[in-house]
C-alpha positions as a Markdown table, in Angstrom:
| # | Residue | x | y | z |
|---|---|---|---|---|
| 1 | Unk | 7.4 | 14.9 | -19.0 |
| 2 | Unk | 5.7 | 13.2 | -21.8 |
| 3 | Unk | 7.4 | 9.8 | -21.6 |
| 4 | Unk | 6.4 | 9.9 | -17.8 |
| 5 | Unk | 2.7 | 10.4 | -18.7 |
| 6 | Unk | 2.9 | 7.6 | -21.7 |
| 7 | Unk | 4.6 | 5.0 | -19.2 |
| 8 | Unk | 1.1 | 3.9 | -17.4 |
| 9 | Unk | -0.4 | 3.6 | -21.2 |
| 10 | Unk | 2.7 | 1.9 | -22.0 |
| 11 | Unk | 2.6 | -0.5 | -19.2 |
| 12 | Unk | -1.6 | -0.7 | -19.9 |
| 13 | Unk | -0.9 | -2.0 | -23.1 |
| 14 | Unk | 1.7 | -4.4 | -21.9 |
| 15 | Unk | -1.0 | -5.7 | -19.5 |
| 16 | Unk | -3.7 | -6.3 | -21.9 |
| 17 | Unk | -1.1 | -7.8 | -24.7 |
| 18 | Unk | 0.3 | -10.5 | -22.0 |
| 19 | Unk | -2.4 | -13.2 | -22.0 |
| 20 | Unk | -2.2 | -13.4 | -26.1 |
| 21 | Unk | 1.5 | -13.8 | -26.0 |
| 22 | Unk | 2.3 | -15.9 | -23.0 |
| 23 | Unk | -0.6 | -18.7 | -22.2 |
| 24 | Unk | 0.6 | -21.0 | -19.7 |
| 25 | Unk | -2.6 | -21.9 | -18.0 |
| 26 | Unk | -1.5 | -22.3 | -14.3 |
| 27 | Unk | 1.1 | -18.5 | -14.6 |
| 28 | Unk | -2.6 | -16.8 | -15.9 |
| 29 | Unk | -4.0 | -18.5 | -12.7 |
| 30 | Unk | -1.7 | -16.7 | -10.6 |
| 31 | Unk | -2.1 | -13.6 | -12.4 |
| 32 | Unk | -5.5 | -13.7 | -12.1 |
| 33 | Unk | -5.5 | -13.7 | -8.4 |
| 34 | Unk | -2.9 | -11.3 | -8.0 |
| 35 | Unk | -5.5 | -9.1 | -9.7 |
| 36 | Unk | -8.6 | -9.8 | -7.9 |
| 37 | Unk | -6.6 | -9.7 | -4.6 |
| 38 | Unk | -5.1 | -6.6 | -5.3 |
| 39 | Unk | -8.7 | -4.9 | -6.1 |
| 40 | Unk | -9.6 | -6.0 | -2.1 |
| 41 | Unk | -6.9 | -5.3 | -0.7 |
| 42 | Unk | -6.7 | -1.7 | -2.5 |
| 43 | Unk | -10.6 | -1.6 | -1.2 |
| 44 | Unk | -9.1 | -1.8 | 2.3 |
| 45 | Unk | -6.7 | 1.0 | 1.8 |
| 46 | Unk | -9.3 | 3.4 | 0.2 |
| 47 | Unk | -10.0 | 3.5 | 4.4 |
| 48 | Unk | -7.2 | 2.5 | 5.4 |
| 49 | Unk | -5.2 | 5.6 | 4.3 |
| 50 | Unk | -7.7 | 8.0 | 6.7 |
| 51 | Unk | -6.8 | 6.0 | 9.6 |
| 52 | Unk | -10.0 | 3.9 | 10.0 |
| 53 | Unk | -8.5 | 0.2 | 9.9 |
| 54 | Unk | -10.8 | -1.8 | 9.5 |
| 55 | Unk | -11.0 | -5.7 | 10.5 |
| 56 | Unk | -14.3 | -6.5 | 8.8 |
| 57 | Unk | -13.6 | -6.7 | 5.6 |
| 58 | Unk | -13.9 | -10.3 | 5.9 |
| 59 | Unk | -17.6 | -10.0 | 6.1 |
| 60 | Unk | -17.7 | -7.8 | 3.3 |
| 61 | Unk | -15.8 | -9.9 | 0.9 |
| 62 | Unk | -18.2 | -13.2 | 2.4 |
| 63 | Unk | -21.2 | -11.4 | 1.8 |
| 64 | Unk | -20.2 | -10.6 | -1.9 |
| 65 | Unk | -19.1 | -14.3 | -2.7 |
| 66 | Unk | -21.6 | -16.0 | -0.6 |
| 67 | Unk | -25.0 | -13.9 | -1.9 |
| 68 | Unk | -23.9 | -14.3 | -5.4 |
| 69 | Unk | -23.3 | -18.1 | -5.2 |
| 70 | Unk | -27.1 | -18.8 | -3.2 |
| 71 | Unk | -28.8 | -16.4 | -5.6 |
| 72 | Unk | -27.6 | -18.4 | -8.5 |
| 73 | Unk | -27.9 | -21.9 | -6.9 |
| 74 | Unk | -31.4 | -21.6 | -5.0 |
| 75 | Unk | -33.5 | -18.7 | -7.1 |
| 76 | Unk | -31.6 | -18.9 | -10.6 |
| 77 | Unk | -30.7 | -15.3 | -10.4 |
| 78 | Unk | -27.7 | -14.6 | -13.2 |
| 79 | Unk | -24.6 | -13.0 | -11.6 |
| 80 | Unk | -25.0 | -10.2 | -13.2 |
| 81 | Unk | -28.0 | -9.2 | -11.2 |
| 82 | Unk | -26.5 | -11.3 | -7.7 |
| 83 | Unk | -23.5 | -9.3 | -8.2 |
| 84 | Unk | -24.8 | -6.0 | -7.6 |
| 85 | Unk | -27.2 | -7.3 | -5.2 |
| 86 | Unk | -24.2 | -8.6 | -3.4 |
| 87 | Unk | -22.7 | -5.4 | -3.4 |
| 88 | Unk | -26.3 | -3.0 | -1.9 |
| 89 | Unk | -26.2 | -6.3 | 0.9 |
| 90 | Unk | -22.7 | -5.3 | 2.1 |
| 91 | Unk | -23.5 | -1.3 | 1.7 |
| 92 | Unk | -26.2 | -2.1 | 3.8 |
| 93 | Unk | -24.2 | -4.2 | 6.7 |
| 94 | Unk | -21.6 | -1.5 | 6.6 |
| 95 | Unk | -23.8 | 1.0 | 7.0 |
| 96 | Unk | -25.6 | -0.8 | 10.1 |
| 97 | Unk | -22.2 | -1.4 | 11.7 |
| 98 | Unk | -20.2 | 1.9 | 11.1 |
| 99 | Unk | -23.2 | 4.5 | 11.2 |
| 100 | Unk | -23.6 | 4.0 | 15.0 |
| 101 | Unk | -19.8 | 3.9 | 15.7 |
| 102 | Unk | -18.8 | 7.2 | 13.6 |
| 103 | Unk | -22.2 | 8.8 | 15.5 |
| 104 | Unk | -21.2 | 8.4 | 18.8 |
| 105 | Unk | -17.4 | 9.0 | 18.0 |
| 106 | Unk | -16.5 | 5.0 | 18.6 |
| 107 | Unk | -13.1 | 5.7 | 17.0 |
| 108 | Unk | -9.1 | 4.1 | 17.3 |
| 109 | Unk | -9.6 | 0.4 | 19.1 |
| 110 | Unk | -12.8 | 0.4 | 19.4 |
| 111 | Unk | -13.7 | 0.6 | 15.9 |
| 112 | Unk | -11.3 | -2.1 | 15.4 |
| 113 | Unk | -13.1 | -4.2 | 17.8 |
| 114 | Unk | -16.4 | -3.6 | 16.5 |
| 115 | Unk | -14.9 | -4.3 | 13.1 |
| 116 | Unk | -13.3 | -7.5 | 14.2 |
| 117 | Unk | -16.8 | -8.5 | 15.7 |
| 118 | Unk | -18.5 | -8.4 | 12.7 |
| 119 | Unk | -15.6 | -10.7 | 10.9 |
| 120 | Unk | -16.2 | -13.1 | 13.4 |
| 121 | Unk | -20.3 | -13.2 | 13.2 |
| 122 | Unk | -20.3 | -13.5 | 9.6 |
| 123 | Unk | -18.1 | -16.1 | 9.4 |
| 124 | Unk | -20.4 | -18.1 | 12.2 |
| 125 | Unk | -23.3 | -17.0 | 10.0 |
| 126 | Unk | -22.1 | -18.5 | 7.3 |
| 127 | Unk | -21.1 | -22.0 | 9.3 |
| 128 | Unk | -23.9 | -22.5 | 10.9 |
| 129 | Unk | -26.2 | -22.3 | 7.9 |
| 130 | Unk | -24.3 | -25.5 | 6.4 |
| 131 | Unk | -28.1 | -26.2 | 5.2 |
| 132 | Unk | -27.3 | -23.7 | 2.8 |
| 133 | Unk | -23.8 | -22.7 | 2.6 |
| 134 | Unk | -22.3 | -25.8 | 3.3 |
| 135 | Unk | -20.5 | -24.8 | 6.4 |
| 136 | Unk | -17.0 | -25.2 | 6.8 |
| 137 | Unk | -16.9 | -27.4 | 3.7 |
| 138 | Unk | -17.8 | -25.1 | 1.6 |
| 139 | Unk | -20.1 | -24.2 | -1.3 |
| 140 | Unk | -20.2 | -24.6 | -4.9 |
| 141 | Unk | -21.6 | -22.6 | -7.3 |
| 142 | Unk | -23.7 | -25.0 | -10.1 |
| 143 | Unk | -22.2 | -25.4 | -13.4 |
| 144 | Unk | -24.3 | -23.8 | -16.0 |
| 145 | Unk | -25.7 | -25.8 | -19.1 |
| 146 | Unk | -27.2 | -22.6 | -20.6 |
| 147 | Unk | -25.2 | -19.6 | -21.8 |
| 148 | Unk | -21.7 | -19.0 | -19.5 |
| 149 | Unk | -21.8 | -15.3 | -20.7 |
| 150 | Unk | -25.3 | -15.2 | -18.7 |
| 151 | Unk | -24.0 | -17.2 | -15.7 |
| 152 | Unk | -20.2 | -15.5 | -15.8 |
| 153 | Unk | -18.4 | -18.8 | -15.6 |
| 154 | Unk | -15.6 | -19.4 | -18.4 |
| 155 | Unk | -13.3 | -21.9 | -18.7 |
| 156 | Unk | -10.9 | -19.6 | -20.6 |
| 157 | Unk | -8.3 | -17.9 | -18.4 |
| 158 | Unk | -7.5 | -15.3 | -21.2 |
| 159 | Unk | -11.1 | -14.2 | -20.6 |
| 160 | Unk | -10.5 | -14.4 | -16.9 |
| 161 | Unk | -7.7 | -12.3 | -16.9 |
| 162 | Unk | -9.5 | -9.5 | -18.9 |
| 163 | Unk | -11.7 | -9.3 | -17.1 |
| 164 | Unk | -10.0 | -9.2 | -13.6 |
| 165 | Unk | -7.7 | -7.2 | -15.4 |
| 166 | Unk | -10.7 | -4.3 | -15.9 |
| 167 | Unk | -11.7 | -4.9 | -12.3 |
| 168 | Unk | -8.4 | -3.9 | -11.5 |
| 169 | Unk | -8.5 | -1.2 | -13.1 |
| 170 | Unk | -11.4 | 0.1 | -11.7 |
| 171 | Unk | -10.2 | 0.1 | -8.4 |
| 172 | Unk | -7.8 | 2.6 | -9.7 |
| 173 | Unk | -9.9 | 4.7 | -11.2 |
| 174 | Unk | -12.1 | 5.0 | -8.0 |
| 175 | Unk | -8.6 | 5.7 | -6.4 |
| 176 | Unk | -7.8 | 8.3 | -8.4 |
| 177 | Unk | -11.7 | 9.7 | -8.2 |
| 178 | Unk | -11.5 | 9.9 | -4.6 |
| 179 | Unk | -7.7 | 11.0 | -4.7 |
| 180 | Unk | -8.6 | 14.3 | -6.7 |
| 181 | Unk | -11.9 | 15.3 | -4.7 |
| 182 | Unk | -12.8 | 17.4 | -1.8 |
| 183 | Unk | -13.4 | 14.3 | 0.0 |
| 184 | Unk | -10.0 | 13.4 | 0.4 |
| 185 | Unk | -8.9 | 16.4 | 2.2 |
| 186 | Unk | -12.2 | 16.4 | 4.9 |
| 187 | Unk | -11.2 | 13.1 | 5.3 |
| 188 | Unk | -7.9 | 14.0 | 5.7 |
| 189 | Unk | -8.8 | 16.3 | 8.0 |
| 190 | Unk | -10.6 | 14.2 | 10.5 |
| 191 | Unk | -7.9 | 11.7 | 10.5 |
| 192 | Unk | -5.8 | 14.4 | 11.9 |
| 193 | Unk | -8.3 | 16.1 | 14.4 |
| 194 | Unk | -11.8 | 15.6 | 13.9 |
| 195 | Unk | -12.9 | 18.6 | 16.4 |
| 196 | Unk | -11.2 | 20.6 | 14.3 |
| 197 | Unk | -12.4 | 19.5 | 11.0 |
| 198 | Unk | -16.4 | 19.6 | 12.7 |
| 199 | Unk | -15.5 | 23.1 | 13.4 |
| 200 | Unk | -14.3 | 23.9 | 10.0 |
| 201 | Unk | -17.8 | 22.6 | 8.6 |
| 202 | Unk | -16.5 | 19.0 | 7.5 |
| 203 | Unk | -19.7 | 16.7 | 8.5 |
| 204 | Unk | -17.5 | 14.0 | 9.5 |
| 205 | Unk | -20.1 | 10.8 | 10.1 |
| 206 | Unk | -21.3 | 11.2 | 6.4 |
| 207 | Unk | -18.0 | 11.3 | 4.9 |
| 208 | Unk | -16.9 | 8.7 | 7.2 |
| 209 | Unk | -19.4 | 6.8 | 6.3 |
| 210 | Unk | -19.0 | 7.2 | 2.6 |
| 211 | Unk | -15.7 | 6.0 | 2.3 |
| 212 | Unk | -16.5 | 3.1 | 4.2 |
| 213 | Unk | -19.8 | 2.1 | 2.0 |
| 214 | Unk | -17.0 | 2.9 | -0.5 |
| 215 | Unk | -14.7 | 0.3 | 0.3 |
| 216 | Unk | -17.2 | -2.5 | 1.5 |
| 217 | Unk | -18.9 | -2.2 | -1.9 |
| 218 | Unk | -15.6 | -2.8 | -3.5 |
| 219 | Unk | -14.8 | -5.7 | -1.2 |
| 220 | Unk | -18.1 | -7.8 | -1.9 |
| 221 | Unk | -17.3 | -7.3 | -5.7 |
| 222 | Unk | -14.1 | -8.8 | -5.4 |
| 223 | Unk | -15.1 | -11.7 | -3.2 |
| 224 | Unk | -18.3 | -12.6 | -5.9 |
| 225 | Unk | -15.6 | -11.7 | -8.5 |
| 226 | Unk | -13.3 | -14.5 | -7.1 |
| 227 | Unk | -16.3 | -17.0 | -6.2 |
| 228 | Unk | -17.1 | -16.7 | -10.2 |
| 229 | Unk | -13.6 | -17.5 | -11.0 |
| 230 | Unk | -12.8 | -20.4 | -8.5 |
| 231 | Unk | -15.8 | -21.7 | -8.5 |
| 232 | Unk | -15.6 | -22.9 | -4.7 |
| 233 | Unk | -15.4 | -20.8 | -1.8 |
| 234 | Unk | -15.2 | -21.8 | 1.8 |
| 235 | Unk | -15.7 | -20.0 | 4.7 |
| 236 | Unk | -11.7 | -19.8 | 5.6 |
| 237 | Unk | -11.1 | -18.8 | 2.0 |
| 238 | Unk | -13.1 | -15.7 | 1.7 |
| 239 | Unk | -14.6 | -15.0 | 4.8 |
| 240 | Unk | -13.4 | -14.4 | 8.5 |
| 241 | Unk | -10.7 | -12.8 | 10.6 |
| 242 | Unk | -8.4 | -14.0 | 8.9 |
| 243 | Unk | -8.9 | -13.2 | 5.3 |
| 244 | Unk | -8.9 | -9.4 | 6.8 |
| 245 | Unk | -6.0 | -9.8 | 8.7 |
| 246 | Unk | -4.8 | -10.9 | 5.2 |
| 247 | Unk | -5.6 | -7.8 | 3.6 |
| 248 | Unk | -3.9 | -5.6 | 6.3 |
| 249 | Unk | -0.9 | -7.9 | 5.9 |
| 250 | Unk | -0.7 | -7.0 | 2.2 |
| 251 | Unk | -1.4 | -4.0 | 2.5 |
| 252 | Unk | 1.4 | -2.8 | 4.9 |
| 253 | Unk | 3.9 | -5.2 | 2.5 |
| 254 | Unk | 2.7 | -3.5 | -0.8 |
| 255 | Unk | 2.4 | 0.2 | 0.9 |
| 256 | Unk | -1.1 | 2.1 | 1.1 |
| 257 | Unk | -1.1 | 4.8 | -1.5 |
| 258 | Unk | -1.6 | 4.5 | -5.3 |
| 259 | Unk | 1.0 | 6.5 | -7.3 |
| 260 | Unk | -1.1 | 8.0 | -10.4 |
| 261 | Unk | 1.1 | 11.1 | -11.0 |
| 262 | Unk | -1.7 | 13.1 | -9.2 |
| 263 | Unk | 0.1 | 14.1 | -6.0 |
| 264 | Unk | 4.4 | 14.3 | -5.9 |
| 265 | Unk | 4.3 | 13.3 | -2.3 |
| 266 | Unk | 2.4 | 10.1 | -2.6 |
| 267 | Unk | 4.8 | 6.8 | -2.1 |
| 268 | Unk | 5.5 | 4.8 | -5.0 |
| 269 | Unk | 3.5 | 1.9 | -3.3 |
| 270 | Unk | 0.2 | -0.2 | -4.2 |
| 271 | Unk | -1.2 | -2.4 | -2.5 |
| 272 | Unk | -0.8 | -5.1 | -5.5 |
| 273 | Unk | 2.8 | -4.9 | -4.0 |
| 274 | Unk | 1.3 | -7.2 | -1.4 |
| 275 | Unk | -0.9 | -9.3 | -3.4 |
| 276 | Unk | 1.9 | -10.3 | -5.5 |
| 277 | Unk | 3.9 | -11.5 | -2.7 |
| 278 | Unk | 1.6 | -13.1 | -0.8 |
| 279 | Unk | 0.3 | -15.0 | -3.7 |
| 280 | Unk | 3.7 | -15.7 | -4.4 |
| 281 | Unk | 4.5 | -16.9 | -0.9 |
| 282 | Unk | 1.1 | -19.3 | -1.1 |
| 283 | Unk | 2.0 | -20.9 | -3.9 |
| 284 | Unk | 5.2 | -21.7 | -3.3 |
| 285 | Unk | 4.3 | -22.7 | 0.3 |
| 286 | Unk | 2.0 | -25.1 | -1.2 |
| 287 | Unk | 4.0 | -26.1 | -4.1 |
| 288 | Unk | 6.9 | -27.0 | -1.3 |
| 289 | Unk | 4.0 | -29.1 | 1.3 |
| 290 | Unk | 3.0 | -30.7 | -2.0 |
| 291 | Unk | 6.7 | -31.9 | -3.0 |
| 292 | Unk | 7.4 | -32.8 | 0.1 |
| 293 | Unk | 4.3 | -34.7 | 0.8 |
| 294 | Unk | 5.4 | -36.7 | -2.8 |
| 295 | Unk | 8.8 | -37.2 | -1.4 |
| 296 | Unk | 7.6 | -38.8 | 1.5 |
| 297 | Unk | 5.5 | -41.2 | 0.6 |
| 298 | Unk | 8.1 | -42.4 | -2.0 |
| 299 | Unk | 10.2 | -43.0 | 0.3 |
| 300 | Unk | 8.4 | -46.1 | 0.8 |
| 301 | Unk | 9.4 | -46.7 | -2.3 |
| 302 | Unk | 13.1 | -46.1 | -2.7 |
| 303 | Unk | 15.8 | -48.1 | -2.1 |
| 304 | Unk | 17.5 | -46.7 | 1.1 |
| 305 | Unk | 21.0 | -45.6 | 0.4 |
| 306 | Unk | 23.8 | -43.3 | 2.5 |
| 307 | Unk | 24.8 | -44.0 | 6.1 |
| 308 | Unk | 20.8 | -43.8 | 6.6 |
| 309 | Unk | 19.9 | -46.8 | 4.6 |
| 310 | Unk | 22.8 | -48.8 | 5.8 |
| 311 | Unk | 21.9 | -48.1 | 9.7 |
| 312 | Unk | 18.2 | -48.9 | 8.7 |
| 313 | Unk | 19.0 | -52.1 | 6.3 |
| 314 | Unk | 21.2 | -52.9 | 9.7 |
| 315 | Unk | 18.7 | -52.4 | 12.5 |
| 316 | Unk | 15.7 | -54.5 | 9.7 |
| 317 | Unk | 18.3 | -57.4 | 9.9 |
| 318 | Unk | 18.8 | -57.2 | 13.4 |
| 319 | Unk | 15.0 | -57.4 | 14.1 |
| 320 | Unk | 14.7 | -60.6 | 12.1 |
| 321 | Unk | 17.1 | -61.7 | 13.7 |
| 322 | Unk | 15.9 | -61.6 | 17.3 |
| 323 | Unk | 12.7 | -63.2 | 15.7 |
| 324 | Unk | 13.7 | -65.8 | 14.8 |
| 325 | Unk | 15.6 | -66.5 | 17.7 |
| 326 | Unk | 12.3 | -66.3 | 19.4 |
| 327 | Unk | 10.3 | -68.9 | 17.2 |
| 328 | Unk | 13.4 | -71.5 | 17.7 |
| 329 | Unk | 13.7 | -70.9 | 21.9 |
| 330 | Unk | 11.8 | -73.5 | 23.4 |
| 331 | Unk | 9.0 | -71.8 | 26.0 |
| 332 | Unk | 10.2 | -73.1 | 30.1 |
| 333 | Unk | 7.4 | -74.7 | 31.8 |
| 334 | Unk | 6.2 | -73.6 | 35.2 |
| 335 | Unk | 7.4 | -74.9 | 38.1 |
């Protein structure tokens, strides 16, 4: 029993020690997204697990990225206040949008829909004010020449990696807070009957609605969280239906619960399950466009060789051939 409960210290330890002993550049990169990727898409299954999938975490994660970046372009406003601002914009949005559907019971498909909806209008928010947000080309947050503690932006990917690193872990701990309160078995409830749970005193629009300001708060962290790190964001990238089809994606690859040791019946899943295969799957997706974008334009390049080259050498000579056949053919003159 005690080597059980030292095994997430264990592997904490691990974690932190990693960047100090192995520090190749572009594996911390991928680490580094694994990590904030995981913390959205464990956001999404903090609702996800009552049964309220959600489509609109898009907007959420936009709002984060996007309200950071124009804060800290237009007014000069450090990220460490635009963060948190951020964060009480998307509470807000979430609030506006859900409040109304858990009031009048809009519940199952619908909620879906409405939550698709607001994917969709953030995302043509965000393109139409190319003015500001640079549309579909996306936005850049300016380089600082002052202090990069006060503007969050370090070159360093050790530091990086800390710190998405303690975001991560976060998430978890807000798991586990959630996992061991009363809020987890009203909510529970409702996703099995919610006239029951009503009737059984649960006030079922509040703690719907908690979880859900819950989650979206965590979402817009993450997306101003990965707008500090990459330093561009577009609207494809971390806004839109399909960033939160993304997350449902990884999600249902990685699993939806969080083993902490808390509850025997939980699955031994986590969402970072997901986010380490998808990143995965990206970067060797683009790693194998990229390679084969290199190969062909050196083909232009290489002598041709194999039953190809000889059939191409072949049909080059025959071409000549026939041309200058043509030059020496004398024209006939009309009769």
């Amino acid at each position: 029993m005690n080597l059980r409960r030292s095994v997430p210290w264990i592997a904490a330890a691990a974690l932190i020690a990693l960047p100090f002993v192995y520090r190749e550049p572009y594996h911390l990169h991928i680490l580094i997204l694994i990590l904030i990727w995981s913390f959205a898409y464990t956001s999404w299954s903090m609702m996800g697990r009552f049964g309220l999938v959600s489509l609109g975490h898009g907007g959420f994660m936009g709002l984060g990225a996007y309200v950071t970046a124009l804060l800290w372009n237009h007014l000069g406003v450090s990220p460490w206040l635009g963060i948190p601002l951020a964060m009480i914009a998307a509470a807000v949005l979430a609030v506006i949008v859900a409040y109304p559907c858990f009031r009048f019971r809009i519940t199952g498909h619908y909620f879906v829909l409405v939550t698709l909806a607001l994917s969709g209008i953030v995302l043509q928010v965000i393109t139409a004010t190319r003015d500001y947000t640079g549309g579909s080309l996306g936005y850049t947050p300016d380089r600082t020449k002052g202090s990069h503690l006060l503007a969050l932006q370090f070159d360093d990917k050790i530091t990086w990696y800390l710190i998405a690193l303690g975001v991560w872990a976060l998430g978890l701990m807000i798991w586990r807070w959630v996992d061991r309160s009363m809020d987890r078995h009203a909510l529970e409830a409702i996703s099995e009957d919610e006239d029951a749970a009503a009737a059984a005193g649960v006030n079922v629009t509040w703690e719907k609605l908690k979880i859900t300001v819950i989650s979206a708060l965590m979402t817009s962290l993450a997306g101003a969280l990965y707008c500090q790190y990459q330093m561009f964001i577009s609207p494809d990238t971390v806004s839109g239906i399909s960033v939160s089809l993304q997350m449902v994606f990884a999600v249902i690859v990685g699993g939806l619960y969080v083993s902490l040791g808390a509850d025997g019946r939980r699955g031994h899943h986590h969402p970072a399950g997901g986010s380490i295969a998808y990143r995965l799957w990206n970067e060797g997706r683009w790693l194998g466009q990229s390679r084969l974008r290199r190969a062909a334009g050196g083909l232009h390049h290489l002598p041709a060789q194999g039953h190809l080259g000889t059939i191409l050498e072949k049909l080059k000579t025959l071409r000549q051939r026939q041309a200058r056949a043509c030059k020496g053919t004398p024209r006939k003159r009309p009769e």
